[in-house]
C-alpha positions in Angstrom: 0.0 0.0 0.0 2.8 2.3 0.9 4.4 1.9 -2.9 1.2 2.4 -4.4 0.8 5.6 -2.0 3.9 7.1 -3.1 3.5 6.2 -7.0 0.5 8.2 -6.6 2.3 11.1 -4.9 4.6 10.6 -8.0 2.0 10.6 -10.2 0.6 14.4 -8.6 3.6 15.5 -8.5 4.6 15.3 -12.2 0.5 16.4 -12.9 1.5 19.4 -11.0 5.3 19.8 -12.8 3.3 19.4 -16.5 0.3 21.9 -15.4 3.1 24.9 -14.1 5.2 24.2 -16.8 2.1 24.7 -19.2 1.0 27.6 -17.2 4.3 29.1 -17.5 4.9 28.3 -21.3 1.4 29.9 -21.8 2.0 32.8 -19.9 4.9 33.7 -21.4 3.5 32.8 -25.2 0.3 35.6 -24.0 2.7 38.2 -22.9 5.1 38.1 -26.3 2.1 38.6 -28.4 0.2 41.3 -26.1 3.0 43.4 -26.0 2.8 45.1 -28.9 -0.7 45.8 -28.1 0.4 47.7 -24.6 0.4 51.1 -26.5 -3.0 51.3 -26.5 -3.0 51.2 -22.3 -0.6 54.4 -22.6 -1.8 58.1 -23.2 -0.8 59.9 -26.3 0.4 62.8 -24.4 1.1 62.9 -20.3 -0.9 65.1 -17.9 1.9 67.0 -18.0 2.4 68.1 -21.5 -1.5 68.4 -21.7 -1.0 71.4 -19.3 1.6 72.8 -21.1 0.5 72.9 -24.4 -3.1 74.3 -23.2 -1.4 77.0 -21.4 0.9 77.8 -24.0 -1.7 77.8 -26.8 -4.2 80.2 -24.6 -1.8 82.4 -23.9 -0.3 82.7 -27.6 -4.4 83.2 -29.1 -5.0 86.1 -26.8 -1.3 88.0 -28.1 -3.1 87.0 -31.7 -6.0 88.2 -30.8 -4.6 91.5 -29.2 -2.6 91.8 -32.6 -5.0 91.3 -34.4 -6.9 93.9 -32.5 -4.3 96.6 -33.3 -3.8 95.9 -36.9 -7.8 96.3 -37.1 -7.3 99.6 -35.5 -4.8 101.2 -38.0 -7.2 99.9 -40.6 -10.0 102.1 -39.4 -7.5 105.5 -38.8 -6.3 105.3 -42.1 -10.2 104.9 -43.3 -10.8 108.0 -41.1 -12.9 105.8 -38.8 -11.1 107.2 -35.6 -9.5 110.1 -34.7 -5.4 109.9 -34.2 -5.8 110.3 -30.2 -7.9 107.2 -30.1 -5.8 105.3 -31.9 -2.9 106.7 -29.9 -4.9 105.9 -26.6 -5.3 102.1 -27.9 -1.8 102.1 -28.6 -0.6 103.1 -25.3 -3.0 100.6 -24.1 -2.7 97.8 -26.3 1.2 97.8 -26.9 2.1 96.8 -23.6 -0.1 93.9 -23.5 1.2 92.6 -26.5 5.2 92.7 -25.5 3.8 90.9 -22.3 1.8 88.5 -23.9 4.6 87.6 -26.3 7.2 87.3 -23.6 4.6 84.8 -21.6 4.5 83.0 -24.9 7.9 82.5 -25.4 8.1 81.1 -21.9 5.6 79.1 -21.9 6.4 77.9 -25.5 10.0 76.8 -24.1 8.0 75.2 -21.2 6.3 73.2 -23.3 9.1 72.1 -25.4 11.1 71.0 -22.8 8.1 69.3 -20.9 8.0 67.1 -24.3 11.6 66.3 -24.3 11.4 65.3 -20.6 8.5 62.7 -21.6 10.8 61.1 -25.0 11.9 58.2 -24.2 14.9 56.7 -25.9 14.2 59.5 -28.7 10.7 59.0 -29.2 7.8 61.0 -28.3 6.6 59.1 -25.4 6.0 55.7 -23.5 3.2 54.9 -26.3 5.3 55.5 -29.5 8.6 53.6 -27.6 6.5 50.5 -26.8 4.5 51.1 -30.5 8.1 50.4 -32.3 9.4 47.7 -29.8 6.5 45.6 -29.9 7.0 44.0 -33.1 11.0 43.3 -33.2 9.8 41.7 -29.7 7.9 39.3 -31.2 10.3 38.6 -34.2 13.1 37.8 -31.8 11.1 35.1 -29.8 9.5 33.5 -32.9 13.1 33.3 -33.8 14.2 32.3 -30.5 11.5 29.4 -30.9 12.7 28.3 -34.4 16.3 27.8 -33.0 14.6 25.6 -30.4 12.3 23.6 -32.7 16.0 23.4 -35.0 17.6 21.4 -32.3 14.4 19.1 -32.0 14.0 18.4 -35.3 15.2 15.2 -37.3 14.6 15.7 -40.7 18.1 17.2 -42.2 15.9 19.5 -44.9 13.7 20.9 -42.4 16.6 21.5 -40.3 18.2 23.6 -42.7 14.9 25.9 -43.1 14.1 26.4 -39.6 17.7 27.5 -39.2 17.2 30.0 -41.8 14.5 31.4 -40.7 15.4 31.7 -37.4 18.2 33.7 -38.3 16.2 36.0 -40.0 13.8 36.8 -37.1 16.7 37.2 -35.0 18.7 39.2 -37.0 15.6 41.6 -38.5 14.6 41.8 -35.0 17.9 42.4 -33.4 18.6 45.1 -35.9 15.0 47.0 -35.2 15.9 46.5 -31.7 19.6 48.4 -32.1 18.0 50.9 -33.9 15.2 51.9 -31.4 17.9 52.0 -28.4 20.9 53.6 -30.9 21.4 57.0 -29.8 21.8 59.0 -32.4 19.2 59.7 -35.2 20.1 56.7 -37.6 22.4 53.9 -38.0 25.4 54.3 -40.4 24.9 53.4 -43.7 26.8 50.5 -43.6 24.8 49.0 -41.1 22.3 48.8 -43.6 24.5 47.6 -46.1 25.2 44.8 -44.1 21.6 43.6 -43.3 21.0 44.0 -46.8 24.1 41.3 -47.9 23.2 39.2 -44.9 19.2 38.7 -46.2 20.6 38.4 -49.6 22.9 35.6 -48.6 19.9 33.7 -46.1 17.9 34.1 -48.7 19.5 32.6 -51.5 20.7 29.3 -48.7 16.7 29.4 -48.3 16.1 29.0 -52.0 18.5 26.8 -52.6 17.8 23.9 -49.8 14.2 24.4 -51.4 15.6 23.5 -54.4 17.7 21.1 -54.0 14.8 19.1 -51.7 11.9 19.3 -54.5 15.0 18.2 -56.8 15.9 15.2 -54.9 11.9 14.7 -54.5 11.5 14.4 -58.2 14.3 12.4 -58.3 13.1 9.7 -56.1 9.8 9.9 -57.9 11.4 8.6 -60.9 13.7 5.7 -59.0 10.5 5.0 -58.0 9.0 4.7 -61.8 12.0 3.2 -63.1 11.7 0.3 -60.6 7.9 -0.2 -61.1 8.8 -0.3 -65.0 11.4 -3.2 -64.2 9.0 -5.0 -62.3 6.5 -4.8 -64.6 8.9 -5.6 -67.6 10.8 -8.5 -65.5 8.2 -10.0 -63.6 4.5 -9.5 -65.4 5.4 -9.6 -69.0 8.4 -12.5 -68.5 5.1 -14.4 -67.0 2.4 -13.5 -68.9 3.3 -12.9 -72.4 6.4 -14.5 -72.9 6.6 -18.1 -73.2 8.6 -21.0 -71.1 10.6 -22.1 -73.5 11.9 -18.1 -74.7 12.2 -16.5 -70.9 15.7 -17.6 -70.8 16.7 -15.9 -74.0 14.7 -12.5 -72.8 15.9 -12.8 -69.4 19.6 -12.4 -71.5 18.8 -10.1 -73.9 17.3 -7.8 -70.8 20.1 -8.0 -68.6 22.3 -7.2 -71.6 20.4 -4.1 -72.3 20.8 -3.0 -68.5 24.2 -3.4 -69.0 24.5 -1.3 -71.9 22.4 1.3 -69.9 25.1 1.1 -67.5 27.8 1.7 -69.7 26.5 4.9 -70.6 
């Protein structure tokens, strides 16, 4: 009883190993694929800039406004709407309003600025454009995580050989999205690019070829396989029902000297 007690905590045991690792694998599988989608959770600008740029753009309307104002007042002197001491009056008035108005915008236009660059992150706008552009090259680089894994697992030599291709193409694709979100300046060099182009190039063509030389070796087997259902046929059905007793031998001879000439060739 006590062996078939502890089989059975066994038996939970390994339930309980397969269900966490499942949980786990799952898990994990869930949050590659929903992190792309995590932008959506993040605001297009912070409470922050809001402020700012609310501020900033009230403040800059009214000096329009104000100018606006003024220019509409020159308009009617030089119409003879108003008299020059009214416009003068409105000048002293207005003028000073303006100059402050236009000072206050400059601030707070600088304000706003460098509220936006305090929000960038890694060089991009915000949070919601940074995780926008990682997302993808996130999910490129475990798919091709997952195709190195499923490369060591497989048997079949041809499959193999694709699997490693295209795992090296998520990697690299992604790796190289990946360098150029976090690269610090505005762009990679040139021959960065260059590279990535020769590498695809090169992955490519191995890709096309191992293609290629499988459906080749396909077809080829397809016609070992004809060949040897025409020999059967032409050694076995026709030597036993067309050809008679007393003649196999001589066709049996006259076959295997034809194969031989084949051979020869």
């Amino acid at each position: 009883m006590q062996s078939q007690s502890e089989q059975e905590i066994k038996i939970k045991r390994t339930h309980k190993f397969i269900y966490a690792k499942i949980a786990s694998i799952s898990t994990l599988i869930v949050l590659i694929f929903v992190f792309p989608f995590l932008q959506v959770f993040f605001p297009n600008k912070s409470s922050d800039v809001s402020k700012a740029e609310k501020t900033y753009i009230k403040t800059d309307d009214l000096r329009l406004a104000k100018d606006k104002e003024l220019k509409e007042l020159l308009f009617k002197y030089n119409e003879g709407k108003i008299t020059k001491k009214t416009l003068i009056t409105n000048i002293e008035n207005q003028v000073p309003l303006i100059e402050c108005l236009e000072y206050d915008s400059k601030v707070l236009l600088d304000h706003y600025k460098e509220t936006k660059n305090k929000e960038k992150v890694f060089g991009f706008r915000n949070a919601k454009v940074f995780v926008g552009h990682l997302g993808m090259p996130v999910v490129a680089f475990s798919i091709g995580l997952f195709l190195l894994f499923l490369f060591f697992k497989e048997e079949d030599y041809f499959f193999r050989k694709v699997i490693l291709a295209f795992s090296f193409i998520g990697i690299i694709t992604s790796l190289f999205y990946i360098i150029w979100i976090f690269y610090p300046k505005p762009d990679l060099p040139e021959s960065i690019y260059v590279l990535m182009l020769l590498s695809f190039a090169i992955i490519g063509s191995l890709v096309a070829f191992i293609i290629g030389k499988y459906f080749y070796a396909l077809s080829q087997i397809d016609l070992k396989l004809k060949i040897q259902d025409l020999l059967s046929f032409i050694t076995r059905d026709i030597k036993r029902k067309y050809i008679s007793k007393q003649d196999r031998r001589e066709y049996i001879n006259d076959y295997l000297g034809e194969i031989k000439k084949l051979s020869q060739k």
